[in-house]
N, C-alpha and C positions, 0 to 999 in steps of 0.2 A: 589290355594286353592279353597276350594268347598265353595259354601253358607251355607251350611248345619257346615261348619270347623270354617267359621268367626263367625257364629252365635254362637256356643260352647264358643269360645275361648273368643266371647264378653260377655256373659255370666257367663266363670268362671271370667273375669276381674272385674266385676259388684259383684261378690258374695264376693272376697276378700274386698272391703272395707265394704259391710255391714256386713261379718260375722266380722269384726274389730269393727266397730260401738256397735254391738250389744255386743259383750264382753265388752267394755268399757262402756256401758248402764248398765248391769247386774252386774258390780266391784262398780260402783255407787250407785245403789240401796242396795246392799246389804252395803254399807259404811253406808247408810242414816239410814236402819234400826237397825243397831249396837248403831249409836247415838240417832235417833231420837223415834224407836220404829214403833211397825206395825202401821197399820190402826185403829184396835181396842185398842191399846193402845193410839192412839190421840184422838181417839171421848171418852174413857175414864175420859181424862183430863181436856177436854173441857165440858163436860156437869160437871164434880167433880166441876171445877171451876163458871160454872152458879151457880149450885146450893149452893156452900158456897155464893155466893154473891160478891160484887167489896171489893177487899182488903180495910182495915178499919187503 
């Protein structure tokens, strides 16, 4: 085999686990936001709850 064939073939061996990774990255965050809500819905929350004050 050529140098130019190992380097390919190491290559596509390299891209199947991260293109793995990275779908199990994106199945995760889209879990997180179903439960937890965007960005702009946590800094919502968190400034809602500054400003009522510490629970009474």
């Amino acid at each position: 085999m050529s140098s130019a064939c190992l380097a390919a073939n190491a290559g596509l061996s390299l891209l199947n686990p991260a293109t793995y990774l990275l779908d199990r990255q994106v199945e995760r965050l889209a879990k997180n936001f179903e439960t937890e809500g965007g960005f702009t819905e946590r800094l919502y929350k968190i400034r809602r709850a500054k400003r009522n004050g510490p629970p009474k």
